[in-house]
C-alpha positions in Angstrom: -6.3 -16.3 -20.6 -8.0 -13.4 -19.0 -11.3 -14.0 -17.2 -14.0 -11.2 -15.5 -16.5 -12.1 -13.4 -18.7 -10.8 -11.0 -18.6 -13.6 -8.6 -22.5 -14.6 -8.5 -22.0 -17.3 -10.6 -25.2 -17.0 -12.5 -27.3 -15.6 -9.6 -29.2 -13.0 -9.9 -28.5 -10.8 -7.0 -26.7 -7.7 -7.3 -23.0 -8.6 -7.7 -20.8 -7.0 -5.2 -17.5 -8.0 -6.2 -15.3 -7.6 -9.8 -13.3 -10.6 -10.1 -10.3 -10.8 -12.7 -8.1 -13.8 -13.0 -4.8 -14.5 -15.1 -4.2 -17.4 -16.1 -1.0 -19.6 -18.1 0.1 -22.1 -19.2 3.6 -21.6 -18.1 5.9 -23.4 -15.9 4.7 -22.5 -12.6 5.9 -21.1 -9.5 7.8 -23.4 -7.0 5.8 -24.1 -4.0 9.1 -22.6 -2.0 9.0 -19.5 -4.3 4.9 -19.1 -4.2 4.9 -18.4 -0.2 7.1 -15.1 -0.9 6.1 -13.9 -4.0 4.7 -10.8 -2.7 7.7 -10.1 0.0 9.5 -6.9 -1.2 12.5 -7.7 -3.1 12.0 -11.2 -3.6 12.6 -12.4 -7.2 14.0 -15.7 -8.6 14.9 -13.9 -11.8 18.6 -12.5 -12.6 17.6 -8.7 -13.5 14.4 -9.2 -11.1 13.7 -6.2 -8.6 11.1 -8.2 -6.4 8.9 -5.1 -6.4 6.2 -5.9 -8.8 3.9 -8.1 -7.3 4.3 -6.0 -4.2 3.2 -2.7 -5.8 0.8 -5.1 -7.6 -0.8 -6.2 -3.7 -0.3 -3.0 -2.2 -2.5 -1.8 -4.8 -5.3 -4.0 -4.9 -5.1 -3.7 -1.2 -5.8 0.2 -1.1 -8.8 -0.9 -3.2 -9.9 -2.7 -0.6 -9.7 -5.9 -2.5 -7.2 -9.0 -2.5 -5.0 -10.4 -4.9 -4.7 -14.4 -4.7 -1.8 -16.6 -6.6 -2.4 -20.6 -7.3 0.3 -22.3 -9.0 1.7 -25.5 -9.9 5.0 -26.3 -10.9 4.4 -27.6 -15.0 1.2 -26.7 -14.6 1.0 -22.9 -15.1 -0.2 -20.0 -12.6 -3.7 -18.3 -11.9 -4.0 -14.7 -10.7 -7.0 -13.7 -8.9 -8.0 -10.0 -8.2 -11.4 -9.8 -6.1 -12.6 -5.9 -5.8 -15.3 -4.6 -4.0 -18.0 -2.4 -6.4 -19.2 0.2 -4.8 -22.5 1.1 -4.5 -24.6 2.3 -7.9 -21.0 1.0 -9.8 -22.5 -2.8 -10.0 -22.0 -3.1 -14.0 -18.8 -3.8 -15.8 
């Protein structure tokens, strides 16, 4: 499920953040595994690189925004993006 928001949550100010969130319905990510998911190199797959989510952060980062990742094991895994709009760019 893909979500965007601009983070008012109905309020009618002018929105200053995009926020984009991933979720599943998967297996979820191992409380363990979750604290280094964006270390370089770190994977838990065989043929894994463990650079993904750490281009992924790096990324977001240069944007000025943050990237967030809640998950429970059986449960499935959200990923939330928050990025700043700049000003006269408040429409999606």
């Amino acid at each position: 499920e893909l979500t965007l928001s601009d983070g008012q949550g109905g309020k009618k100010s002018k929105p200053t953040h995009l926020l984009v969130s991933f979720q599943d319905t998967g297996r979820g990510i191992a409380a363990l595994d979750l604290q280094r998911v964006f270390e370089p190199l770190f994977t838990t797959k065989p043929k894994g690189t463990g650079i993904g989510l750490t281009a992924s952060q790096a990324i977001v980062h240069r944007h000025r925004g943050t990237i967030d990742i809640e998950s429970e094991e059986g449960l499935g895994t959200t990923v939330i993006i928050k990025l700043p709009l700049r000003a006269g760019e408040n429409t999606f």
